[in-house]
KOLLORO-174441 format. One record per atom (N, C-alpha, C): x, y, z; residue number from 1; residue in one letter; atom name. Coordinates in steps of 0.2 Angstrom, whole numbers. Last residue first. Layout:
NODE | X | Y | Z | NUM | a | CA;
...
This chain:
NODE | -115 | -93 | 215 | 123 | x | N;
NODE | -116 | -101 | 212 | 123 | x | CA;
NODE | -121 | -102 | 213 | 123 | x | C;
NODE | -112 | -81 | 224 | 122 | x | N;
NODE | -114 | -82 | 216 | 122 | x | CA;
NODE | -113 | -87 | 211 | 122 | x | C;
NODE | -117 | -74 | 238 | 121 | x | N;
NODE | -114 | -81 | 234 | 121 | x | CA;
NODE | -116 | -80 | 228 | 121 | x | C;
NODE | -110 | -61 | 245 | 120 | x | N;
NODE | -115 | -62 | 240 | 120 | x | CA;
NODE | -112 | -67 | 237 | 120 | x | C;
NODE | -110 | -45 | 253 | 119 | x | N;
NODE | -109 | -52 | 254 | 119 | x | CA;
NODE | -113 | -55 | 251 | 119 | x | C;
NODE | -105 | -28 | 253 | 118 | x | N;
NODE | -110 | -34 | 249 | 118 | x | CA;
NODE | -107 | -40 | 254 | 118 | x | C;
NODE | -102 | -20 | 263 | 117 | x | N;
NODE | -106 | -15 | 258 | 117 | x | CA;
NODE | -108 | -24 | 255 | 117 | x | C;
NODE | -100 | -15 | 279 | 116 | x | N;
NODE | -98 | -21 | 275 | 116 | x | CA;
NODE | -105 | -20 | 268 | 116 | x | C;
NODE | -87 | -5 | 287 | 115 | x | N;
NODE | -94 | -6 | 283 | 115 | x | CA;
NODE | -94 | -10 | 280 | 115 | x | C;
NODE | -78 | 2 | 301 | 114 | x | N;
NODE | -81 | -3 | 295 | 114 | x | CA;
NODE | -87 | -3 | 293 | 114 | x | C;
NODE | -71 | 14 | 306 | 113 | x | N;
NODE | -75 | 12 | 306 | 113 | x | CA;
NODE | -78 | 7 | 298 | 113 | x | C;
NODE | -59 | 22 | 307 | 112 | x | N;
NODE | -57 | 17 | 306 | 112 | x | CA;
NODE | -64 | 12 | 306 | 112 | x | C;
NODE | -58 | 36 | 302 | 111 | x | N;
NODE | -59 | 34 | 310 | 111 | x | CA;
NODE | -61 | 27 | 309 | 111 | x | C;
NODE | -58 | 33 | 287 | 110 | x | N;
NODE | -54 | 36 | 292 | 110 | x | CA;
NODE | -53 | 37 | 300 | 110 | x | C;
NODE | -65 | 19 | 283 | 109 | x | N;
NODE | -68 | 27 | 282 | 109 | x | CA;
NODE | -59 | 28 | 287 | 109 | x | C;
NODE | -67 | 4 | 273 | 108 | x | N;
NODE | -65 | 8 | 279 | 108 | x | CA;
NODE | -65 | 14 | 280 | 108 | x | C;
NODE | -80 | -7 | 267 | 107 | x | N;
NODE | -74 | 0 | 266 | 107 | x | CA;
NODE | -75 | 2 | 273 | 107 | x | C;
NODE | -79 | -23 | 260 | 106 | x | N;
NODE | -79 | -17 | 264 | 106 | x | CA;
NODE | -76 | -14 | 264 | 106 | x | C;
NODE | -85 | -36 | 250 | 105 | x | N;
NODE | -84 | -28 | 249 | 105 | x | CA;
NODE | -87 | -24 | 255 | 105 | x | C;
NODE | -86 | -53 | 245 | 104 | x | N;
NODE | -87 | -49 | 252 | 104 | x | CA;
NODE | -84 | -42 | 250 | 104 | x | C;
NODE | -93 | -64 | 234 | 103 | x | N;
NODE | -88 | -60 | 235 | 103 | x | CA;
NODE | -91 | -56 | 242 | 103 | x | C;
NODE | -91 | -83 | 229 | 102 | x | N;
NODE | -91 | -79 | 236 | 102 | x | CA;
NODE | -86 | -71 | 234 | 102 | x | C;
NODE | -86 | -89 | 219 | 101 | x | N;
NODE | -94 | -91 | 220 | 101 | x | CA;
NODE | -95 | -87 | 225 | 101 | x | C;
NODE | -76 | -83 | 204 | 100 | x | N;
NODE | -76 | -86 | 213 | 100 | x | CA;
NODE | -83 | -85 | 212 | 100 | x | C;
NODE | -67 | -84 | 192 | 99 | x | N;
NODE | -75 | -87 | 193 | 99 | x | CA;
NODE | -76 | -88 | 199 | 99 | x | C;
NODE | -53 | -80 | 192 | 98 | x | N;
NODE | -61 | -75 | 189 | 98 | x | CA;
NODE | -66 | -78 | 190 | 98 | x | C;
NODE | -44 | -88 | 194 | 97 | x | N;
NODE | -44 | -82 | 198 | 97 | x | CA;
NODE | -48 | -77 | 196 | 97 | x | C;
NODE | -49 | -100 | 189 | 96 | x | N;
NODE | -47 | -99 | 195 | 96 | x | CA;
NODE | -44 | -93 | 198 | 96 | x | C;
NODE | -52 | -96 | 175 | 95 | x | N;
NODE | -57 | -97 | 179 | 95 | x | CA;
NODE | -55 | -97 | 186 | 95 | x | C;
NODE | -37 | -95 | 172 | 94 | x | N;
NODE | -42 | -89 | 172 | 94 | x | CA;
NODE | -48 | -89 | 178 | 94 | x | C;
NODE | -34 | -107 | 174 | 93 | x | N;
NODE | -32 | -104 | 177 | 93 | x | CA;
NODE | -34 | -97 | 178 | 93 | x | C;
NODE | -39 | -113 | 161 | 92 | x | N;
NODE | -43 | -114 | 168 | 92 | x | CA;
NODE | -38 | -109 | 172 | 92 | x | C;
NODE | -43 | -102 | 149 | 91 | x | N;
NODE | -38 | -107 | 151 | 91 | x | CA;
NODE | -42 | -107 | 158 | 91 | x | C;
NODE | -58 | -99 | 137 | 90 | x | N;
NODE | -52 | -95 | 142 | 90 | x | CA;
NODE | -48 | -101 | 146 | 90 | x | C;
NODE | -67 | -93 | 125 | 89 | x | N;
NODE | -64 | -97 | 128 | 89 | x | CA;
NODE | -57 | -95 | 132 | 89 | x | C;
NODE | -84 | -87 | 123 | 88 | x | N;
NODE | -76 | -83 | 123 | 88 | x | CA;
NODE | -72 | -90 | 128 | 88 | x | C;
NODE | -97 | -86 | 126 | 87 | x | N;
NODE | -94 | -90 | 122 | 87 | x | CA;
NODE | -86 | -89 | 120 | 87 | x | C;
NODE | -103 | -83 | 139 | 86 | x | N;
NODE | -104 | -78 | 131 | 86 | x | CA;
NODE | -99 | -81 | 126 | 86 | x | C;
NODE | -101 | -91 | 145 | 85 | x | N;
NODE | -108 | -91 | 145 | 85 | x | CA;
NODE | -108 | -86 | 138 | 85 | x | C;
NODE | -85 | -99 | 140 | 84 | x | N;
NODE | -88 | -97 | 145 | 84 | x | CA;
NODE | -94 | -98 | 142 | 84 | x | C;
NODE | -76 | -117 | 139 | 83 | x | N;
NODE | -80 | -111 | 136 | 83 | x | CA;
NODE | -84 | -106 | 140 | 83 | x | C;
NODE | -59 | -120 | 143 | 82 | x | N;
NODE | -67 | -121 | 143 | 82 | x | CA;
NODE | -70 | -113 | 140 | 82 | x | C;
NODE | -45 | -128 | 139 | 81 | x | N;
NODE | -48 | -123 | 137 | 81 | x | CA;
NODE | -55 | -126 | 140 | 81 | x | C;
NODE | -40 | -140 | 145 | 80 | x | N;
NODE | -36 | -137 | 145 | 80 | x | CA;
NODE | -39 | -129 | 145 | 80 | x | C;
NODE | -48 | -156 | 147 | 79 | x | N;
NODE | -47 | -150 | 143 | 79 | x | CA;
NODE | -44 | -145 | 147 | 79 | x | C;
NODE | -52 | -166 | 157 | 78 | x | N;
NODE | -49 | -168 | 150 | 78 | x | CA;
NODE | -47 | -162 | 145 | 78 | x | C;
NODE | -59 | -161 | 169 | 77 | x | N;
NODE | -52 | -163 | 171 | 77 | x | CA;
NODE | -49 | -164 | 162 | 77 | x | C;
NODE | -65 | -150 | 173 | 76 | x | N;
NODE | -63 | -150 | 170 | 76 | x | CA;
NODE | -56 | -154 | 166 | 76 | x | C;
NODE | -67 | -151 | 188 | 75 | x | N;
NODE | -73 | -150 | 185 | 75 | x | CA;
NODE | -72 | -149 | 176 | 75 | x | C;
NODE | -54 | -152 | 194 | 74 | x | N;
NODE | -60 | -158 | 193 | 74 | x | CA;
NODE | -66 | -157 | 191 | 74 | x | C;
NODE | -49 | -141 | 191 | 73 | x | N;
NODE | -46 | -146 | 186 | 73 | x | CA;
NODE | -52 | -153 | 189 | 73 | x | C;
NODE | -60 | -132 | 197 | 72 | x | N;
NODE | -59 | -131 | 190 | 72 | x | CA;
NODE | -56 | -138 | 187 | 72 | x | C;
NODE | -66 | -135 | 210 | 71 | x | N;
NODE | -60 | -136 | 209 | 71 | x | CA;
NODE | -59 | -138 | 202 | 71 | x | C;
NODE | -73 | -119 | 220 | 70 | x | N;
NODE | -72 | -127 | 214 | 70 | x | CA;
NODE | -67 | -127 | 212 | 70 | x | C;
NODE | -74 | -111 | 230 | 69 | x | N;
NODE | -76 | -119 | 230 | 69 | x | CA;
NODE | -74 | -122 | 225 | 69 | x | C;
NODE | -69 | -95 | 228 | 68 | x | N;
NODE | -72 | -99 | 228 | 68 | x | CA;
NODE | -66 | -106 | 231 | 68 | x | C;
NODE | -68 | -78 | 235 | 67 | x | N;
NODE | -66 | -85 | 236 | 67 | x | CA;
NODE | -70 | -89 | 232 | 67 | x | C;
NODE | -64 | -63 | 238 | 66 | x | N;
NODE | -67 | -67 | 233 | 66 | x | CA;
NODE | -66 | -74 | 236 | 66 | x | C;
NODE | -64 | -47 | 243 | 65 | x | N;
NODE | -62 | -53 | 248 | 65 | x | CA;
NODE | -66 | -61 | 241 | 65 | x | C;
NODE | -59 | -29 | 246 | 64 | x | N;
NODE | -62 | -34 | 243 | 64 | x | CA;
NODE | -62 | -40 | 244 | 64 | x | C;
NODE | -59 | -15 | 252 | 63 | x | N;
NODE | -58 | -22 | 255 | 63 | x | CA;
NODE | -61 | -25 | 251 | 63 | x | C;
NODE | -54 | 2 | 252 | 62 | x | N;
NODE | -60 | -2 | 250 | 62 | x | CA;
NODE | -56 | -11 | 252 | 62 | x | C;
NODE | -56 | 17 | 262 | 61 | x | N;
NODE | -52 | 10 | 261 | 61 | x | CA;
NODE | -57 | 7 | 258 | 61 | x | C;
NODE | -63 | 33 | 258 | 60 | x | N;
NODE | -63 | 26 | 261 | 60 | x | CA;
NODE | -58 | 19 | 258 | 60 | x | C;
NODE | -70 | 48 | 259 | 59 | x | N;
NODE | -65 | 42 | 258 | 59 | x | CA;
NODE | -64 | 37 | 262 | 59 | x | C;
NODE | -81 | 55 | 266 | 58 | x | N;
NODE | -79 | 53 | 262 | 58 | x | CA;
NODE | -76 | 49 | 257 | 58 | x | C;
NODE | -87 | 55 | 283 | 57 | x | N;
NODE | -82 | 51 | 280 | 57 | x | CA;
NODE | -85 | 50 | 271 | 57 | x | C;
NODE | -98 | 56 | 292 | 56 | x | N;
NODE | -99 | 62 | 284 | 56 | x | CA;
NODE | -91 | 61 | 283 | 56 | x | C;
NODE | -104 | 44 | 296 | 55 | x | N;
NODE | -98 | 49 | 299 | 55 | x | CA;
NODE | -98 | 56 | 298 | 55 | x | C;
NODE | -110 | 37 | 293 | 54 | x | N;
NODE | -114 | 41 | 297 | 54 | x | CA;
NODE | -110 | 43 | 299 | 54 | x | C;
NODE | -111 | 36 | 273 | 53 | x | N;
NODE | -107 | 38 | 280 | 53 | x | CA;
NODE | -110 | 40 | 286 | 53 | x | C;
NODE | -121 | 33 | 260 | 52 | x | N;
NODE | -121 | 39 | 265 | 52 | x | CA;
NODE | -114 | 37 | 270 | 52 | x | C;
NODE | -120 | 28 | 246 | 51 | x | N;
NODE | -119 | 26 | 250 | 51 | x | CA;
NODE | -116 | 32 | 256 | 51 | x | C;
NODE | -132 | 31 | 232 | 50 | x | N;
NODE | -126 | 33 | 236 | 50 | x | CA;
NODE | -125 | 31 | 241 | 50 | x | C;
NODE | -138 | 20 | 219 | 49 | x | N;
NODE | -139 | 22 | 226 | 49 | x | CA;
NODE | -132 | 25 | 230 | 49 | x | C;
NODE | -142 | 20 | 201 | 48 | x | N;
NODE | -137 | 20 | 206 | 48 | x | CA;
NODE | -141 | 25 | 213 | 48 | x | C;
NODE | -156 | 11 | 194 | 47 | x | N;
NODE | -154 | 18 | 196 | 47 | x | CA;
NODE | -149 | 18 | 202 | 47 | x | C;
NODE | -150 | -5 | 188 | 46 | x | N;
NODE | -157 | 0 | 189 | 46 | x | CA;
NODE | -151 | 6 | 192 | 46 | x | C;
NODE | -145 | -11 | 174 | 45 | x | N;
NODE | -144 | -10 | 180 | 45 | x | CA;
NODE | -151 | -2 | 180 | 45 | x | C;
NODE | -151 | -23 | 159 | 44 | x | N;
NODE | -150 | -16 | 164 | 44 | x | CA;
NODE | -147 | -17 | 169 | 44 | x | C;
NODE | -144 | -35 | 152 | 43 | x | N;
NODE | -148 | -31 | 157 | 43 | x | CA;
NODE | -146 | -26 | 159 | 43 | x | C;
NODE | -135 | -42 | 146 | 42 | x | N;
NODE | -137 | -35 | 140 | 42 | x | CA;
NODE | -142 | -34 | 145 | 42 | x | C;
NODE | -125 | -50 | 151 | 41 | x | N;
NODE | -122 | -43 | 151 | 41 | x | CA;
NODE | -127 | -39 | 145 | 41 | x | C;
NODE | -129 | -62 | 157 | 40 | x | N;
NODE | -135 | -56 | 160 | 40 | x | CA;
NODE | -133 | -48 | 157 | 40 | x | C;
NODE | -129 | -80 | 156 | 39 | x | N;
NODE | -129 | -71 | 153 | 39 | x | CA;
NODE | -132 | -67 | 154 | 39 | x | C;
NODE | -125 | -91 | 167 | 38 | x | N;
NODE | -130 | -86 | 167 | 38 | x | CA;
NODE | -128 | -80 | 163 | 38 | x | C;
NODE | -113 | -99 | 169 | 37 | x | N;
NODE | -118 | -101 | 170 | 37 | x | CA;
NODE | -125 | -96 | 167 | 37 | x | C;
NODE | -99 | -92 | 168 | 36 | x | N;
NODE | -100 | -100 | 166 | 36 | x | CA;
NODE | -108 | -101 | 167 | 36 | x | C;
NODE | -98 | -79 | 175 | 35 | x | N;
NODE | -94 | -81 | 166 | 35 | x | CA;
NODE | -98 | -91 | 163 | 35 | x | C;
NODE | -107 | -77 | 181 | 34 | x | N;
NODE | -108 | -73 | 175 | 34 | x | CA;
NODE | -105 | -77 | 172 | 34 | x | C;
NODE | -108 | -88 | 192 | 33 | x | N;
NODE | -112 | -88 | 190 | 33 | x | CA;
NODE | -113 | -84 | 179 | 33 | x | C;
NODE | -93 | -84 | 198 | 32 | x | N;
NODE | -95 | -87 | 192 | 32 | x | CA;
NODE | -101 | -90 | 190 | 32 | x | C;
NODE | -88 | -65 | 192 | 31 | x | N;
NODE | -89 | -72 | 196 | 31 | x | CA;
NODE | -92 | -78 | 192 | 31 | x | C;
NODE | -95 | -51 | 182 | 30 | x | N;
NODE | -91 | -54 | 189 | 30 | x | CA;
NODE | -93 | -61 | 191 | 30 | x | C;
NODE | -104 | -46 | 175 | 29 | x | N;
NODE | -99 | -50 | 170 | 29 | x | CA;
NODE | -91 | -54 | 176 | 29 | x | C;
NODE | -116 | -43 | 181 | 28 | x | N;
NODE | -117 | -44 | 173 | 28 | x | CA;
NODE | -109 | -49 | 172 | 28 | x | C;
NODE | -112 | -37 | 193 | 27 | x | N;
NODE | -114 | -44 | 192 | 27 | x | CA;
NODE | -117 | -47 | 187 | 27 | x | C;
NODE | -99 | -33 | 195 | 26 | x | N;
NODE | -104 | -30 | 193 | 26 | x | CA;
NODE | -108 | -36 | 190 | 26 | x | C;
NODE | -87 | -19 | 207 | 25 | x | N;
NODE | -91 | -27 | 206 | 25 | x | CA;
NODE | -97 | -26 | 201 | 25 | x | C;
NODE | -82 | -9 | 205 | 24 | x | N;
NODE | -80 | -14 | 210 | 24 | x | CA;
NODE | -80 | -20 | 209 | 24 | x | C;
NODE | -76 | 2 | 193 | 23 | x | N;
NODE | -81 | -3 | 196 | 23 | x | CA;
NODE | -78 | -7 | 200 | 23 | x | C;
NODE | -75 | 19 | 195 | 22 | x | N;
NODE | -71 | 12 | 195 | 22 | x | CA;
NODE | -76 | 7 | 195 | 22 | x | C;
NODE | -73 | 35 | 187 | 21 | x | N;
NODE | -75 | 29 | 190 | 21 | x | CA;
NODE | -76 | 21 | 189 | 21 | x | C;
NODE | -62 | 47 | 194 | 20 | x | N;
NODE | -64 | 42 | 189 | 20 | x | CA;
NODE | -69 | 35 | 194 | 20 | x | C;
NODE | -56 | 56 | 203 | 19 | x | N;
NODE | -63 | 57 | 198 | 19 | x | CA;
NODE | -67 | 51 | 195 | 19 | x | C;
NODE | -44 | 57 | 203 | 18 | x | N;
NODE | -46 | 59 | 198 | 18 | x | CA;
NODE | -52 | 58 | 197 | 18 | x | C;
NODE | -44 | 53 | 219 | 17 | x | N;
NODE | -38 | 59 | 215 | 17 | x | CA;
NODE | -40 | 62 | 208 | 17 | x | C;
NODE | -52 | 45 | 224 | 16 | x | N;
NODE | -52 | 53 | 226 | 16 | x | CA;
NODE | -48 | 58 | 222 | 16 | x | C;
NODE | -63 | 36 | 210 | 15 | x | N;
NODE | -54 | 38 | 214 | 15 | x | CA;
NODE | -55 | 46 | 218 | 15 | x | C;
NODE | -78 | 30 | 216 | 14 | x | N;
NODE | -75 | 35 | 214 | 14 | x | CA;
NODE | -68 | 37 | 217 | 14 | x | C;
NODE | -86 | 16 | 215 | 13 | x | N;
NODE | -82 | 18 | 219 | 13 | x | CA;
NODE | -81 | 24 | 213 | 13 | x | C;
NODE | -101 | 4 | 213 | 12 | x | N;
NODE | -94 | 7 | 208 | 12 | x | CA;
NODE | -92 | 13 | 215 | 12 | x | C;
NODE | -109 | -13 | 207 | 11 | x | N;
NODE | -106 | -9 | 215 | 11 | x | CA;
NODE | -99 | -2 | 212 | 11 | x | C;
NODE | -123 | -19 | 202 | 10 | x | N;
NODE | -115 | -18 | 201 | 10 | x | CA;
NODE | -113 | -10 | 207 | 10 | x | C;
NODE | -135 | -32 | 202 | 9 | x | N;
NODE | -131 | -29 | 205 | 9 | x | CA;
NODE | -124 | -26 | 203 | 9 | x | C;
NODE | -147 | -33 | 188 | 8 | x | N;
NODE | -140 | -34 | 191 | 8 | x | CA;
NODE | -137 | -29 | 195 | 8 | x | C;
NODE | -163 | -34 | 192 | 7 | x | N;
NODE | -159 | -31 | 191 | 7 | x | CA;
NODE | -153 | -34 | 190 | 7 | x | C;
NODE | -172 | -38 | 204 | 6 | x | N;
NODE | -173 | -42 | 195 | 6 | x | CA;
NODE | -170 | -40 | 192 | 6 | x | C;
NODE | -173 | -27 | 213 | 5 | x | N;
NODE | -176 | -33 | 212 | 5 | x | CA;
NODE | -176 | -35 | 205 | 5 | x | C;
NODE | -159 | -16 | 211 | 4 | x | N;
NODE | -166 | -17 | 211 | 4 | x | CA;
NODE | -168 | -25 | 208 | 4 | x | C;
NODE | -144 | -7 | 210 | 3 | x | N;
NODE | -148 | -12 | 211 | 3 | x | CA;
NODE | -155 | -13 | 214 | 3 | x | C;
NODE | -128 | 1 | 212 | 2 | x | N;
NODE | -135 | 1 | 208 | 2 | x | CA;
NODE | -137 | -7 | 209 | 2 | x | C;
NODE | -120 | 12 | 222 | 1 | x | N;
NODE | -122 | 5 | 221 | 1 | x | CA;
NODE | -128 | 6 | 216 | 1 | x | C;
């Protein structure tokens, strides 16, 4: 996890298999506060946080969980195309499966114990 007061939040994962790493979440350019309201993609992110296990569980199930509130065709009801926050135009359709207002991110470990790593409105 990286994040600090005044910062953008971005949440990253590593594959057990290769190593690589993944973003989960990254509040420069996720949901819809990023694409339609607030350009944040030339801020830093602060110093990544490791997330400890009080298991000493490595691996984990990840649960992602997105939802939004709006209803793009009535917020858009005479155009087809809208523009985002960095000025790249996109179909509503997009928006309705990239500009949610609520993400939730838990991992599951292998003795089946949950952890709820964000909950986070972003409207």
């Amino acid at each position: 996890m990286a994040n600090k007061q005044n910062f953008p939040l971005a949440i990253y994962a590593y594959s057990v298999n290769s190593g690589e790493k993944i973003t989960l979440f990254d509040e420069r350019y996720n949901g819809y506060e990023a694409l339609l309201i607030e350009n944040k993609r030339e801020l830093p992110l602060s110093h990544e946080i490791q997330f400890v296990d009080k298991d000493a569980e490595t691996e984990f199930e990840i649960i992602i969980l997105g939802c939004s509130n709006t209803d793009f065709d009535d917020e858009y009801p005479a155009t087809e195309q809208v523009q985002l926050i960095n000025g790249d135009w996109v179909n509503k359709e997009y928006l309705k499966c990239n500009a949610f207002d609520f993400i939730s991110i838990l991992i599951r470990n292998a003795k089946g114990q949950v952890y709820t790593i964000l909950e986070m409105e972003l409207s």
